[in-house]
VMD Tcl script that draws the C-alpha trace (Angstrom):
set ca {
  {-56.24 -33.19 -11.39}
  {-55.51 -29.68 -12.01}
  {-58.33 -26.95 -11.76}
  {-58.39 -23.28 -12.80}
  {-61.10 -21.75 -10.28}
  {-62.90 -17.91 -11.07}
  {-65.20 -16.97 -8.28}
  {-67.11 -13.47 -9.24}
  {-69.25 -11.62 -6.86}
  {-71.61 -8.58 -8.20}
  {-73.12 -6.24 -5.72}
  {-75.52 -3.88 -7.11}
  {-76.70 -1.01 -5.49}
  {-79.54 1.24 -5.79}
  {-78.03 4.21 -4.24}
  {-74.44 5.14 -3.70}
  {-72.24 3.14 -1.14}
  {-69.93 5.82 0.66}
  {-67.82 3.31 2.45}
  {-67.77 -0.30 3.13}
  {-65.78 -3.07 4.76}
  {-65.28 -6.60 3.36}
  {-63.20 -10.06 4.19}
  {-63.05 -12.74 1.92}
  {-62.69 -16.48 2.44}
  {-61.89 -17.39 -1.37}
  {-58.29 -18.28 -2.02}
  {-58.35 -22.52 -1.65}
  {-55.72 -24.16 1.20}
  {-52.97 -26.06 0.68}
  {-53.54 -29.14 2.68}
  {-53.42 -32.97 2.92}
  {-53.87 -33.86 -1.31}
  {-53.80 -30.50 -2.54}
  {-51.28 -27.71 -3.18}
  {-52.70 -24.41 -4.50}
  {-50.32 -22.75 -7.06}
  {-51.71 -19.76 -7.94}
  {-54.55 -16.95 -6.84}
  {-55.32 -13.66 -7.75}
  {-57.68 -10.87 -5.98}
  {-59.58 -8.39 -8.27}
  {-61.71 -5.87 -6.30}
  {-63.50 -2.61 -8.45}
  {-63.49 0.16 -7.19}
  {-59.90 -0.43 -6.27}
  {-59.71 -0.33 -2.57}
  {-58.26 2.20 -0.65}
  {-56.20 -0.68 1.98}
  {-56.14 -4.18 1.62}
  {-54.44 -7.04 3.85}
  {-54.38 -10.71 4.06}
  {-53.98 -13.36 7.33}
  {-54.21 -16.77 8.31}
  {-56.98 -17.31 10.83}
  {-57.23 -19.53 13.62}
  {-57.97 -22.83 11.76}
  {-54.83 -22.23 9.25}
  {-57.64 -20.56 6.34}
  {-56.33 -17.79 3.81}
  {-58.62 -14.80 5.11}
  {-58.36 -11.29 2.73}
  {-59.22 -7.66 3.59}
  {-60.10 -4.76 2.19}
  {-61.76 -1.17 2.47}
  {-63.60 1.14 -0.05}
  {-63.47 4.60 0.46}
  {-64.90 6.43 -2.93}
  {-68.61 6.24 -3.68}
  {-69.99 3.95 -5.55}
  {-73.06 1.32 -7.01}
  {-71.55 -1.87 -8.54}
  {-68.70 -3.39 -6.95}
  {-67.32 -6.89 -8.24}
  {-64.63 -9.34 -6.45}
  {-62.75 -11.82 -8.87}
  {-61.00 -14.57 -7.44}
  {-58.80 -16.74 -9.41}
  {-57.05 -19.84 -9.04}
  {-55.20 -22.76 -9.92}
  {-55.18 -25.68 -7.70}
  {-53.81 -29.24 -8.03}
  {-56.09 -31.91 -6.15}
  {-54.67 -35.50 -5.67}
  {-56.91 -36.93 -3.27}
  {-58.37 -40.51 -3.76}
  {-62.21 -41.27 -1.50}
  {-60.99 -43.34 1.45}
  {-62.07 -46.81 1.21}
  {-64.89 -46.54 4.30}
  {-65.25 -50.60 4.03}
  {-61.80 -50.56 5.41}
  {-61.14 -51.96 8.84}
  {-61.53 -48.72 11.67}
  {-61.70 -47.97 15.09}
  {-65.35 -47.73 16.41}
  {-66.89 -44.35 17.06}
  {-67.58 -45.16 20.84}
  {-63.80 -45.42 21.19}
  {-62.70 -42.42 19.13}
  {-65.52 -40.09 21.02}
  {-64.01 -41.58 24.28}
  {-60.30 -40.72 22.89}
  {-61.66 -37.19 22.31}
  {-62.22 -36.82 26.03}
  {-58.83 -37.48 27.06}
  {-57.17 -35.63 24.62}
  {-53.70 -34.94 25.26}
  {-51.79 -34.77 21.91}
  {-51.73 -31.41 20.12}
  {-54.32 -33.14 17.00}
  {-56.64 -34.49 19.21}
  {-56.74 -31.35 21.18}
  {-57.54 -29.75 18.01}
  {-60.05 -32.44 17.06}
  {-61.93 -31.80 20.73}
  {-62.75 -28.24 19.87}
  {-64.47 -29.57 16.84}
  {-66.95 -31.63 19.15}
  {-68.49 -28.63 20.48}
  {-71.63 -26.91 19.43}
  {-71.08 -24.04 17.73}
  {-73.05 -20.95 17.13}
  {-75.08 -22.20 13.75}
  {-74.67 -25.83 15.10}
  {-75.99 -27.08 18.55}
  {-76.01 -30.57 19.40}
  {-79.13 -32.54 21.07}
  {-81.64 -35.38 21.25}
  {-82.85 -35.00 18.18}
  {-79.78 -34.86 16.04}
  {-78.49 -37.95 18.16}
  {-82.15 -39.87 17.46}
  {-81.38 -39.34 13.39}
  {-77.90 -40.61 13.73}
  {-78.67 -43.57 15.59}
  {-79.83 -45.77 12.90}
  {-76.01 -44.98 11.46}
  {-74.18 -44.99 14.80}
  {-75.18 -48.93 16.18}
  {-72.78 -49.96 18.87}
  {-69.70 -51.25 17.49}
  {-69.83 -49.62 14.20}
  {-66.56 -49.00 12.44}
  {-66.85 -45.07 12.85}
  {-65.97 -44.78 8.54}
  {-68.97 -47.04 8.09}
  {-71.01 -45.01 10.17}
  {-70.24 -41.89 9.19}
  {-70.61 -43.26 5.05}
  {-74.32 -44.42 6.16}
  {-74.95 -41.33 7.68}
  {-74.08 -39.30 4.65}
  {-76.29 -42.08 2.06}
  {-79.42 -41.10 4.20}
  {-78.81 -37.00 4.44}
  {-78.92 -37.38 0.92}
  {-81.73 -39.75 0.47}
  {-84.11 -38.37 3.11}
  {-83.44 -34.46 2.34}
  {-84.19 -32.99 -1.11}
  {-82.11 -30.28 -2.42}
  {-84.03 -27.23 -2.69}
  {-82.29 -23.64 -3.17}
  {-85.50 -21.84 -1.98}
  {-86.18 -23.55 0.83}
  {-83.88 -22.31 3.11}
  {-81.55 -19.59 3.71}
  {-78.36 -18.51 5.29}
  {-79.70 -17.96 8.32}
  {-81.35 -21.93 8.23}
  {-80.48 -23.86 11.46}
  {-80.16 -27.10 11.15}
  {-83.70 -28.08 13.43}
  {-85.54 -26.24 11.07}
  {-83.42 -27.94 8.12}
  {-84.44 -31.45 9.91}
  {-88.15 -30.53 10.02}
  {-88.05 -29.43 6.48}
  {-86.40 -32.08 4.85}
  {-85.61 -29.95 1.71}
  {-82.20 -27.24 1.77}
  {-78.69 -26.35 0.05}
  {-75.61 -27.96 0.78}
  {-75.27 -25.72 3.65}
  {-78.11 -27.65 5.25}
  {-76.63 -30.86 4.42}
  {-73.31 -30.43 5.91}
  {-74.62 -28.32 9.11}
  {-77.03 -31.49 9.38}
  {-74.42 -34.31 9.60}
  {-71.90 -31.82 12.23}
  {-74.87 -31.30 14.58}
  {-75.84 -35.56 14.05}
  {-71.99 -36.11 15.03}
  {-71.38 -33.54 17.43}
  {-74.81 -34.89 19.09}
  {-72.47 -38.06 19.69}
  {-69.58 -36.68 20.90}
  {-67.77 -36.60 18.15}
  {-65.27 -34.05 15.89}
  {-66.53 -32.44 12.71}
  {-65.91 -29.72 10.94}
  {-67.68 -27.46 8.07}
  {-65.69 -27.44 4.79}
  {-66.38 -24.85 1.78}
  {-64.86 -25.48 -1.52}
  {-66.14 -26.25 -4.65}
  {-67.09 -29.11 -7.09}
  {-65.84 -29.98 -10.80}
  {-68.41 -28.36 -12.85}
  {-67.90 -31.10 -16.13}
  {-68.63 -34.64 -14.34}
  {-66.77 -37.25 -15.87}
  {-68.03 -39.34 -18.70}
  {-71.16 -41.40 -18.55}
  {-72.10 -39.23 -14.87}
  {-74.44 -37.13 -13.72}
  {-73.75 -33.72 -12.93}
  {-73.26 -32.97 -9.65}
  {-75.55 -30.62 -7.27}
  {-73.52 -27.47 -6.35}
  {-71.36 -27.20 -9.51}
  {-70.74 -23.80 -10.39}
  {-71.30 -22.31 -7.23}
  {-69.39 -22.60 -3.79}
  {-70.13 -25.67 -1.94}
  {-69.87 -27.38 1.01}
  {-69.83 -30.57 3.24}
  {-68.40 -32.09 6.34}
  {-65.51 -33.55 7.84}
  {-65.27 -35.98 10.47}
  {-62.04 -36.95 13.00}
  {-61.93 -40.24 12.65}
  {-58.52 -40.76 15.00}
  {-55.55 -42.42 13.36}
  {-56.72 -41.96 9.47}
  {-57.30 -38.33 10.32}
  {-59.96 -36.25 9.07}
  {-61.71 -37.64 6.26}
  {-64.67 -35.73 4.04}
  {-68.10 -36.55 3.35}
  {-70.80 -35.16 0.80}
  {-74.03 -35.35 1.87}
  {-75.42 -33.50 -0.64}
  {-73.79 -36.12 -3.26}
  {-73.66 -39.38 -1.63}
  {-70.25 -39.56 -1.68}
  {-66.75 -39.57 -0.01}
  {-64.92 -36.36 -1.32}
  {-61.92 -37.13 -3.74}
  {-60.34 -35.08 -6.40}
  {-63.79 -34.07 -7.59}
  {-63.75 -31.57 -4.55}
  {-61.55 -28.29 -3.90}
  {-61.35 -27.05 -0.50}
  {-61.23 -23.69 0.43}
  {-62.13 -22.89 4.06}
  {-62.66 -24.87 6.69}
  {-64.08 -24.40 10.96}
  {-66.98 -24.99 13.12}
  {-69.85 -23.83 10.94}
  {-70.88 -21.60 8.19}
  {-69.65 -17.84 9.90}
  {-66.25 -19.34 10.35}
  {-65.53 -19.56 6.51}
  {-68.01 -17.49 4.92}
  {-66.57 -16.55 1.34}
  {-67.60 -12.76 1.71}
  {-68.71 -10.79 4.39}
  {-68.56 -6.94 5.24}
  {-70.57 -3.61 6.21}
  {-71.08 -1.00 4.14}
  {-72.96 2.67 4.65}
  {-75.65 4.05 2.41}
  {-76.21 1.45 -0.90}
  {-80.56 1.40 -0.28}
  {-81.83 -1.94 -1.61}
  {-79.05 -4.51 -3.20}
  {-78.80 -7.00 -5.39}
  {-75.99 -9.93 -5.01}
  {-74.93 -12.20 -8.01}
  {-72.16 -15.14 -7.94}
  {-71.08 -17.27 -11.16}
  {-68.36 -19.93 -10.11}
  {-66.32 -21.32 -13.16}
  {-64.48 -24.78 -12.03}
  {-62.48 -26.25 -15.06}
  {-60.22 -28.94 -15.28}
  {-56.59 -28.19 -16.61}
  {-57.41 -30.70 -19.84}
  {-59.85 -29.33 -20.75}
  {-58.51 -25.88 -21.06}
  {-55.66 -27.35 -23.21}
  {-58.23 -29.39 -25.41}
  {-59.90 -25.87 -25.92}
  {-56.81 -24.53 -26.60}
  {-55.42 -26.98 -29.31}
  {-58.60 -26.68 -30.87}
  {-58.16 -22.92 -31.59}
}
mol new
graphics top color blue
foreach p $ca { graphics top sphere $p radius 0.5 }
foreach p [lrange $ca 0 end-1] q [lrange $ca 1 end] { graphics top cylinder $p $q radius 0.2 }
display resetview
């Protein structure tokens, strides 16, 4: 499947912004099932400097500086990215999660060194009793670590409503447990601390969703804004991507942009900024398959 992504951002100001400071987590990766072939920054005012750099975990970060005054600034990004990813089969024969947490520990090869860092708490995610006493009823002895981490995502979604006003950036994911209602941001923070809690490697993952579901389904929760869920080591298959907020195994439905330990590691804009009073922050995500566009187009 091939995807033409727009992601705009409108800040409004009440007063005048003199100067501010941004970096931007919004061009998709080329990875393991997808190959991005085109993006495009558009930043008004036009900056005065702008860079670009790959941070630690391989992600596509941008820069850029405003030096002239001003009370509306809007950030395009656009893209086109192929996806060819199929949902792994989680029914599929696997090694337990005992033995791949114990792997972890002993970690010697350059992935699974890479994996290990991914078991530790992180500053939105800590590990503990409690996330560990919610993942148990997934995580029985023995249990093929695909299975467990499947069951784990079927109950995020069936015990936790989604609820945009119930949380908010700032959410951690005890409060999220104790609320039972969040964004996607919840649910994916939620199943890193429940696997973390077991000694296991997971990993936060931004991207975004189809926004037209296919025919004769339901549209999905996050379309047409960013999104996000979680990604578990699961030794010799690799990493492999869950939805929590979706009950389901990510496939070509899913466009990855970012991934690292939490939320702060791929936020998809951050910055400071001097003056600006009270502000006002807007977002529309477009996400539209390549056939469609050409149906559109042949019908013109």
């Amino acid at each position: 499947m091939q995807y033409n992504l727009k992601h705009i951002t409108r800040y409004d100001y009440s007063d005048a912004v003199s100067v501010c400071h941004n970096q931007l987590h919004l061009a998709p990766r080329t990875c393991l099932g997808q190959t991005t072939l085109e993006f495009r920054l558009t930043v008004d005012p036009e900056p005065a400097n702008a860079s670009e750099r790959l941070d630690f975990f391989g992600n596509q970060v941008h820069y850029f500086a405003i030096h002239t005054s001003h009370r509306l600034m809007t950030v395009t990004g656009e893209s086109v990215v192929q996806v060819n990813r199929a949902a792994v089969d989680t029914s599929q024969p696997a090694e337990s999660w005992e033995s791949i947490a114990a792997s972890l520990k002993k970690a010697s090869e350059p992935t699974r060194l890479e994996a290990l860092q991914l078991s530790l708490g992180s500053r939105r995610v800590s590990t503990g009793d409690a996330f560990r006493d919610f993942a148990a009823e997934s995580f029985k002895p023995g249990t093929s670590l695909l299975t467990a981490a499947r069951d784990l995502t079927r109950r995020i979604h069936k015990d936790f409503e989604f609820d945009p006003r119930a949380t908010h950036v700032n959410t951690p994911p005890e409060e999220f447990l104790k609320l039972g209602r969040g964004v996607c941001q919840d649910f994916a923070h939620l199943g890193i601390a429940c696997l973390r809690s077991l000694g296991l490697a997971a990993r936060y993952v931004s991207g975004y969703l189809r926004t037209e579901p296919p025919p004769g389904k339901p549209r999905l929760a996050g379309a047409d804004a960013s999104h996000a869920w979680f990604s578990v080591w699961c030794g010799e298959l690799g990493w492999v991507d869950f939805d929590p907020t979706n009950d389901m195994v990510a496939a070509s439905d899913h466009i990855t942009v970012a991934w690292g330990r939490d939320y702060d590691d791929v936020c998809p804009i951050g910055g400071v900024f001097l003056g600006g009073g009270s502000h006002t922050v807007s977002v529309a995500v477009d996400v539209v398959p390549q056939t469609n566009m050409q149906q559109q187009s042949q019908q013109q």
